[in-house]
N, C-alpha and C positions, 0 to 999 in steps of 0.2 A: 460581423466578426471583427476584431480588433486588427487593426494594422500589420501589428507584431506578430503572426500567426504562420503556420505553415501548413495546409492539407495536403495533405499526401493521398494518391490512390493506387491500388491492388486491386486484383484478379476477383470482383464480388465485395469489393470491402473497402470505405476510405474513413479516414480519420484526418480531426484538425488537432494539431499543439501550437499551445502558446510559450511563447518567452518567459513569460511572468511566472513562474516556479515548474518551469519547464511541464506544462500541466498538459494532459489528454481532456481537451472538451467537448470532441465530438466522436460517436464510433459509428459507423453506419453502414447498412447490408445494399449490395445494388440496388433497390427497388429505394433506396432513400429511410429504410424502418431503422430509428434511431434507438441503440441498446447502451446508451450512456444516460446516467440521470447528469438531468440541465438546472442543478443548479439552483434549485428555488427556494423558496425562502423558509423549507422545512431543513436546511443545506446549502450554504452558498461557496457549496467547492463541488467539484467532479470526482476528481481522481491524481490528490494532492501527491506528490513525493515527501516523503518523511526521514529527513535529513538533517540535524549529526543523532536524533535519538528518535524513537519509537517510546510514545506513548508519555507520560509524563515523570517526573523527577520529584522528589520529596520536596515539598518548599517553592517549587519552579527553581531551583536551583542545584547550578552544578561549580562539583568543589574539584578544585586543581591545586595542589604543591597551598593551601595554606589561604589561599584567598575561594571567595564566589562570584557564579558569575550569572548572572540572570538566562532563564531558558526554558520557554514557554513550550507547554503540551506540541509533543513531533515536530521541534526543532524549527529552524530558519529558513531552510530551504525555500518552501512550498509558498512563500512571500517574497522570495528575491526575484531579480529577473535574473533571466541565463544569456550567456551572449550563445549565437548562432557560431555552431563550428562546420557544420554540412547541411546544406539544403539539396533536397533532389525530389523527383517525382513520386519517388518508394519510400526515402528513408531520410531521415533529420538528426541533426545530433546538438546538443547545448550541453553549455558545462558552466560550473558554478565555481569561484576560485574563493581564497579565503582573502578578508581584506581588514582595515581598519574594523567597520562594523559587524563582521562575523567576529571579529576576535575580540570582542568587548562581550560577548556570548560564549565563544568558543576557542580557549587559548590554544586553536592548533591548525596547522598549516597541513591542508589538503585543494586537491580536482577532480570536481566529482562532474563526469560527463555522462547526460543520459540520454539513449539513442532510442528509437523508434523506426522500426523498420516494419512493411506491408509483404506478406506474401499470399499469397491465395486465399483465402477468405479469415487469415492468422494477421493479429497484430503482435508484432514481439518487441520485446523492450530488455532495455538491459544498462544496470547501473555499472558502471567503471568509476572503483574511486581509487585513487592516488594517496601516497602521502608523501608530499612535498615539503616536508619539515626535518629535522632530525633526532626526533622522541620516538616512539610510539605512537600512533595515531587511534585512539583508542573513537571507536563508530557505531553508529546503528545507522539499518536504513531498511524503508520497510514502501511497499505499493498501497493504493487506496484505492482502488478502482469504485464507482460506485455504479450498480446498475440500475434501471426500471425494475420495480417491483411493486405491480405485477409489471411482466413483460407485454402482455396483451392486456388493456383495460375491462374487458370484459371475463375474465380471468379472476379469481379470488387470491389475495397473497397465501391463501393455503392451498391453493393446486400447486403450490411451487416445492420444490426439494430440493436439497445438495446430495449427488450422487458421489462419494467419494472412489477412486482406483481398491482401497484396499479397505479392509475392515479397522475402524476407527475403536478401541479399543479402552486408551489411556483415560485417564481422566485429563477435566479441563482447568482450568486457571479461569479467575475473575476479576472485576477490579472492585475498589471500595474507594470513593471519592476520586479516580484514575490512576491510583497506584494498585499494584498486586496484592492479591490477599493472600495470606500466608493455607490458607485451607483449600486442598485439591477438592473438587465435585463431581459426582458423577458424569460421565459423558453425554450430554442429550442424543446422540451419535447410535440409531439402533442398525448395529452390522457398518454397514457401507453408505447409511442414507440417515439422511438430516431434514424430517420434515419441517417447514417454515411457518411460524407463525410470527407477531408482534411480541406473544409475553413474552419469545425465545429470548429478548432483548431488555427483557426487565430489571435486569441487573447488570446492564449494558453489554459492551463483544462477550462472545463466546470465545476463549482465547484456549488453541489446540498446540500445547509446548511440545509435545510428542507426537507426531501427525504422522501414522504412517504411508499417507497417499501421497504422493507431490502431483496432486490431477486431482480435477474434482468437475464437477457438471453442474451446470444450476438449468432447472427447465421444470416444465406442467407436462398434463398429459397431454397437450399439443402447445405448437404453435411454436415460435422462434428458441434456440437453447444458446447456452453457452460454455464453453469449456474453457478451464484455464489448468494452466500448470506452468512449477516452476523451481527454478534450478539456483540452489545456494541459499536459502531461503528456510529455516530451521524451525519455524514458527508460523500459525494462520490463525488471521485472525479473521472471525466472521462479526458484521456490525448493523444496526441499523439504529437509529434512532429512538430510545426507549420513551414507549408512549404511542410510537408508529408514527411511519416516513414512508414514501413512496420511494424508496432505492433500499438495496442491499448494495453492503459492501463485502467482498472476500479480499483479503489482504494479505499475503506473503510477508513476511516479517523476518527481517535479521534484529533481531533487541526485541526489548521489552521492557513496559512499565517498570520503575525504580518499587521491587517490594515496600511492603508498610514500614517494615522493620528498618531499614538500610539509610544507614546514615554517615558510608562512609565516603572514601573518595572516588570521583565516577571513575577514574579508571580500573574500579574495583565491582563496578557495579554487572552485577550478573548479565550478560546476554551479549554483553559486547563482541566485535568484532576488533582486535589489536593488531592494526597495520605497522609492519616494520618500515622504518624507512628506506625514501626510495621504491617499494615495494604497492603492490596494487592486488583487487578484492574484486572480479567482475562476478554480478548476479541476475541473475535473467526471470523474465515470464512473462507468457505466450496466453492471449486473449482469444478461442478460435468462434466463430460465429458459424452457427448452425441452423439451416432452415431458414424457412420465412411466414410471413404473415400469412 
């Protein structure tokens, strides 16, 4: 593991983060059964933070007061390094400030700190952004967790399911080249439960704009599960790699993909978060690990 790194361990449960886009690369049960995808070269990220937008922008470009500014699909973040602000046995915290090279992308002045804390077999995390300018801080910021899927190799990725809290109802959002398509679709979503397969991803995330769960379960009829849930987080996206990948991703979301249509200024652009100055936006969710091999 790289230098720059911090594991932390808990009660049944340790995790490594990196500097480098403040990333989660490792999640593991006592017994050492690793439930984070490592990475490979179907995928060579974990579980990026997605940082000033969620998802992509018309053009890769975002327009401010009259000029543009280049900004690639979920933003800068998940490429920069973080400096260390807490190191401890349990819990870690990095923060990302704005500088010459974020603002040649992003003409606004923010601190976005993100912590990671261990409790009994619960990883929780949680974004604190800042705005340290004196405009409106117009943000998105969205988690990427990606898991093993399957979780047990001998396991079919269709003994798997998302169990949501409450009956998923709404219809869902898609993208079209990684912008939003203008036409709602039914919800693949029957009652509470989301069974898994590869084509579910044929037309890439499943994106849930009205989600009435904030909890959701991912597991087979045995063997290792996981729970997540999360607070502030208005949007879920569920992803895998269309064509088929060995992870799933569930992703809590503040923002969303720049519609097909939308052409005007981002701080206009739908899903955002408008931080006042001075003024700060904390968002949280909780990874719990469940069972074992």
């Amino acid at each position: 593991m790289a230098q720059d790194s911090q594991t932390l361990h808990g009660d049944g449960i340790s995790a490594i983060i990196v500097a480098q886009g403040a990333e989660l690369v490792s999640l593991q049960d006592a017994q050492g059964f690793e439930f984070l995808w490592q990475a490979g070269p179907a995928w060579r990220r974990h579980s990026p933070v997605l940082f000033p937008i969620v998802g992509r922008l018309k053009a890769d470009q975002l327009r401010h007061r009259g000029r543009t500014y280049p900004m690639t699909q979920h933003g800068f973040a998940r490429d920069k390094p973080f400096a260390w602000a807490e190191r401890g046995p349990r819990s870690c915290t990095m923060v990302l400030t704005d500088d010459a090279d974020t603002r040649a992308h992003y003409p606004f002045a923010f601190r976005l700190a993100v912590t990671y804390t261990l409790d009994r077999q619960q990883l929780g995390v949680t974004f604190d952004i800042t705005n340290t300018g004196d405009e409106p801080l117009p943000a998105s910021i969205g988690a990427h967790p990606a898991f093993n899927w399957p979780l047990l190799p001998d396991l079919a990725k269709t003994d798997y399911r998302l169990t949501f809290a409450d009956d998923e109802r709404a219809q869902i959002r898609r993208l079209k080249d990684g912008l939003l398509t203008a036409t709602l679709e039914p919800t693949p979503v029957a009652g509470m439960t989301l069974d898994l397969s590869e084509r579910l991803f044929d037309d890439d995330a499943v994106i849930l704009d009205q989600p009435a769960s904030t909890s959701v379960r991912y597991a087979a009829r045995r063997g290792p599960a996981i729970e997540m849930a999360w607070q502030g987080f208005p949007v879920l996206g569920i992803w895998s790699k269309p064509g088929g990948a060995p992870f799933l991703c569930i992703e809590p979301w503040h923002g969303i993909a720049s519609p097909v249509d939308f052409d005007g200024d981002f701080i206009d652009k739908p899903g955002l978060m408008l931080i006042a100055p001075a003024a700060k936006r904390l968002l949280s969710y909780q990874i719990r690990l469940i069972g074992s091999v």
